[in-house]
N, C-alpha and C positions, 0 to 999 in steps of 0.2 A: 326481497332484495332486488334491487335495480341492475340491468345491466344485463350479461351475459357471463353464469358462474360453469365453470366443470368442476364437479366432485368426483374424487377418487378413493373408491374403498380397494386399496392394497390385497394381493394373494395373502394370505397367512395358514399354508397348511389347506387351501380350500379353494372356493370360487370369486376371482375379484370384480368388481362391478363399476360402472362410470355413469355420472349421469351428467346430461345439458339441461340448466336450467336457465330461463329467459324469464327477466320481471318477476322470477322465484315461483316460474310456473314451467314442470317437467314437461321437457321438449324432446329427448332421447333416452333410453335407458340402453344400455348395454351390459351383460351377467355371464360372466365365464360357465358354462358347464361344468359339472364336477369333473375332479381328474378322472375318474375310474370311467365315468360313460366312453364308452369306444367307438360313438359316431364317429366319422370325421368330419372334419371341420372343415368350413371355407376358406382357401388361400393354402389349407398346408397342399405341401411338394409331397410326390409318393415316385418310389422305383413300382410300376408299375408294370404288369404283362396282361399284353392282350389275351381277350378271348374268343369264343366264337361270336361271329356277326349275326346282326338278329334283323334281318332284312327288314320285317312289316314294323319295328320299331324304329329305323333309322340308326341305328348303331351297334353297340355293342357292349357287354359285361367286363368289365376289367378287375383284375384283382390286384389288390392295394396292400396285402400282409395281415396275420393275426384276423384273417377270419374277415374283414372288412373288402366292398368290393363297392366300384361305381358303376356309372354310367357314360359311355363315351358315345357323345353322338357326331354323326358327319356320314358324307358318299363314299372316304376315303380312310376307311379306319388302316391303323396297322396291320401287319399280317399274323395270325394266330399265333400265340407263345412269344412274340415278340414284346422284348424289354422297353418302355420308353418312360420319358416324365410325366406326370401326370397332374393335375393342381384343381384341386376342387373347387368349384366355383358356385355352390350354393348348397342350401341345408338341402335333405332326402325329404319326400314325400313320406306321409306314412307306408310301412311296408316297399318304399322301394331303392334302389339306390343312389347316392347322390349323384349331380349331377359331376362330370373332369372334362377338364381340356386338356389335350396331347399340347398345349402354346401356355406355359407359364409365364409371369410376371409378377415380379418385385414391386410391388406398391410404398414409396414414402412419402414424409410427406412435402418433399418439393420436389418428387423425382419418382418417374416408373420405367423399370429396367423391362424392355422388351427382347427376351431371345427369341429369335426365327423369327424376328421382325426389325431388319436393320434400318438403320437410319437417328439423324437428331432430328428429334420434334420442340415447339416450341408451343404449348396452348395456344389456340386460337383465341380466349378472351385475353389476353397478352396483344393489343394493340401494337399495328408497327410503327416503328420510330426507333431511338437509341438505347429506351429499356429492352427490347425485344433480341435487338442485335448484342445487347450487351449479355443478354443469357443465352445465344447460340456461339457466341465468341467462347463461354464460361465451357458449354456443353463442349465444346469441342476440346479444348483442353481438357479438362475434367474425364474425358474420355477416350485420350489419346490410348493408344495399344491397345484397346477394347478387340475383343475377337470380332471376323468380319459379319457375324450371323446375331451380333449384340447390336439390340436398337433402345433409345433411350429418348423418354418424354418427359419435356418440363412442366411443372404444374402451374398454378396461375400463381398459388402462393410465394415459388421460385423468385418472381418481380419483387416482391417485397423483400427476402430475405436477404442477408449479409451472404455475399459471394463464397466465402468459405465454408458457410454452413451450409448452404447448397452442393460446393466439392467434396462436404466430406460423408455425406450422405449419398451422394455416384458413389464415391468409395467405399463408402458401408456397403453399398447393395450391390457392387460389383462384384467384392469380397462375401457375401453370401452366394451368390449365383456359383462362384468359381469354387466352395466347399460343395454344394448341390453336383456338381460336375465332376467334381476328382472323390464322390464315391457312387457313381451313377452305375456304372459298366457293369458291377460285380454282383453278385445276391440275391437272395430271393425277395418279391414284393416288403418292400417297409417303406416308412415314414422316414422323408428326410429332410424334413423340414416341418418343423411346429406352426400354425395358427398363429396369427397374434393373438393376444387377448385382449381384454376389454380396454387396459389404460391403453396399452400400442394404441388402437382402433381411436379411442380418442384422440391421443395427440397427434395425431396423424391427421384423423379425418375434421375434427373441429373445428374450426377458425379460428383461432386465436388474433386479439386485435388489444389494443391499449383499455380498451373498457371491460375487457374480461378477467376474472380472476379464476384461478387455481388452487383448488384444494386438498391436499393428501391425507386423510386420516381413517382408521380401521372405523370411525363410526359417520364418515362425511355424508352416505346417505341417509343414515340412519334419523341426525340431526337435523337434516332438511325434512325430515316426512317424506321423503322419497317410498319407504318402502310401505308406508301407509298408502300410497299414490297405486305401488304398483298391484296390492293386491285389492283395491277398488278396479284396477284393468283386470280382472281375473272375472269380474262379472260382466254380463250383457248390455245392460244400457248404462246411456252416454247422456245425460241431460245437457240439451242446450239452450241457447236463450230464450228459440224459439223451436219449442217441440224439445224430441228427443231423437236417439239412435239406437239402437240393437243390434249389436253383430252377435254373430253364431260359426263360428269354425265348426264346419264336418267335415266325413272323409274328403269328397268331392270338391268341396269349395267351401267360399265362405261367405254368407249370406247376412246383408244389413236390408234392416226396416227402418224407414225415417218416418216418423209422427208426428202430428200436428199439435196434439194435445187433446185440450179441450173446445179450441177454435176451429169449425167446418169450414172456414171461408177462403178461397181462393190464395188471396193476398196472403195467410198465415199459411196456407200451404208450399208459397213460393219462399217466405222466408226459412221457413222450415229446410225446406230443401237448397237452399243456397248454404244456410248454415253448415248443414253438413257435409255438403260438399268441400265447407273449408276447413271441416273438422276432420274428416275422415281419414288420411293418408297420415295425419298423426295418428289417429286411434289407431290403425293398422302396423305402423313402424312400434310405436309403442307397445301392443299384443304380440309384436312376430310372426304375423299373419303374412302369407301371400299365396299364389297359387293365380286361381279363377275367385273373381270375388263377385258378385250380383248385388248390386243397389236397387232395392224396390224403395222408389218417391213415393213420398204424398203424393197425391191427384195432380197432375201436371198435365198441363197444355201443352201441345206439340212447339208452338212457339215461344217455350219458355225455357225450352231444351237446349239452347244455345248458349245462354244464361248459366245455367246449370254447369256445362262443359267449360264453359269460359273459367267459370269458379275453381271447377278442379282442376282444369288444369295448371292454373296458377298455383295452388298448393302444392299438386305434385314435383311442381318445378324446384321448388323450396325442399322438399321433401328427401330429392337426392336418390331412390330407390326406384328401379328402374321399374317402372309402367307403362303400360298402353293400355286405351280406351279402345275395345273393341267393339263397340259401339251399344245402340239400341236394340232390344228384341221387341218382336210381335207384340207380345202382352203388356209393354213399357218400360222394361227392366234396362237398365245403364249395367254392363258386361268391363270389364277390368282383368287384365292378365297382369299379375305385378312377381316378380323375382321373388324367389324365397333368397332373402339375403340374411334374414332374422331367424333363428329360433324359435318358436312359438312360446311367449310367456309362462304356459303353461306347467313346460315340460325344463324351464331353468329353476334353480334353487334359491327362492326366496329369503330373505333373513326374517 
């Protein structure tokens, strides 16, 4: 199918799941966790209490309730036994905890509520002119009697949307923050606020646009091949036009080979390695891979290495998942620090 589809396979009793598909070729997956797993999640809200500070790590242990604890890093943590909020902002490493911020935020999707961050913002890709003024006119109203420690940023998608769907989404999220708040004070570490799940995350984060369509049904991935798709992602290589790829998730990191084939020559080396470079931050968003990742190229020329980076980083761009190229090593390897924002494939429940 042409165009730009979201499928939506619904909770029913279990884990619900959302996919992007482009020209009917998987571009995102997203897989709720089973209910009963007790990680936490990224984005839920915790009544949290500090612990002790762990000076040669940078932070500190926090507990989160029922057995579950993070990790709060910073020079300025809270002071020990002290209650505050807490909002996880990415998956745990194995064996360790995930990562909180003491600074939540309400993510929708034309609007993110900042407490302890006052002010109206307006996306900088929001060109100025009378759209721009016409959504800081909207924000201020829309946020009038806001408390003084409530700050609130418009998304880019806010420009397109109908004025009132934009106000009533401030009010949706204002009206969560202000529930978070009137049971904060009292109790011992819990969860006070849920994760989205996979459909939230979609209609939220997707673009929706006139050429895209939507689809709700308990078998919508099923129907696509989606989940034929996803457990070809469960194995190591990645065939591309030219050559292949190999990732491997260990503890430590995660480690891709790019191959040539059966071409030794230069020229099939360089395409090899471009390809994958623009392959690659899909294969990763798609796996739920992140961490430290290590690109070992095919045989590359020092001056071809700009090439290379030019490629991924445009991908990355596209990609939306927050990376940095930490550059070259000694031996030739391309070093990648990318956000655990995914789950690892692995460790979600397949249909």
């Amino acid at each position: 199918m042409k165009g730009r589809q979201i499928l939506i396979e619904p909770r029913d009793g279990g884990s619900g799941a959302a996919a992007l598909m482009i020209d009917g070729r998987l571009e995102d997956l997203l897989i709720d966790p089973l209910d009963e797993d007790p990680t936490p999640r990224p984005e839920a809200i915790y009544r949290a209490v500090a612990g002790r500070p762990m000076k040669g790590a940078g932070g500190m242990i926090v507990e989160l309730g029922a057995g579950a604890t993070g990790f709060l890093r910073g020079s300025r943590p809270p002071a020990q036994g002290a209650r505050f909020l807490a909002q996880v902002t990415g998956w745990a490493e194995p064996g360790k905890a995930p990562p909180v911020s003491a600074r939540p935020k309400l993510k929708g999707r034309f609007a993110i509520l900042t407490p302890g961050a006052p002010g109206l913002n307006v996306s900088r890709a929001v060109p100025e002119g009378p759209a721009r003024d016409a959504l800081a006119e909207l924000a201020a109203r829309a946020f009038a009697g806001a408390p003084a420690d409530l700050g609130l940023i418009l998304r880019t998608l806010a420009a397109e949307a109908p004025p009132d769907a934009v106000a009533d989404e401030i009010a949706a999220l204002r009206a969560r923050w202000d529930a978070v708040v009137a049971v904060m004070a009292d109790g011992p570490p819990a969860r006070l606020l849920d994760a989205p799940d996979a459909a939230t995350i979609a209609g939220r984060d997707w673009t929706l646009d006139a050429a895209e369509t939507v689809e709700t049904h308990p078998e919508a991935l099923a129907r696509a091949g989606v989940w034929e798709t996803a457990a070809e992602l469960l194995r190591p290589v990645v065939a591309l036009g030219a050559g292949s790829l190999v990732i491997e998730a260990t503890r430590a990191l995660v480690a891709v080979d790019v191959n040539t084939g059966g071409d030794p020559s230069t020229a099939a080396a360089l395409q090899a390695n471009l390809a994958a470079a623009r392959e690659l931050p899909r294969q990763l968003r798609l796996r739920g891979l992140g961490g430290q990742v290590v690109v070992d190229f095919a045989p590359l020329a020092k001056p071809d290495r700009p090439r290379i980076e030019t490629m991924l980083r445009a991908a990355l761009r596209r990609d939306g998942i927050e990376t940095s190229l930490a550059g070259w090593t000694p031996l030739g390897h391309l070093e990648l620090l990318r956000k655990r924002a995914r789950r690892p494939l692995t460790q979600l429940p397949l249909r």
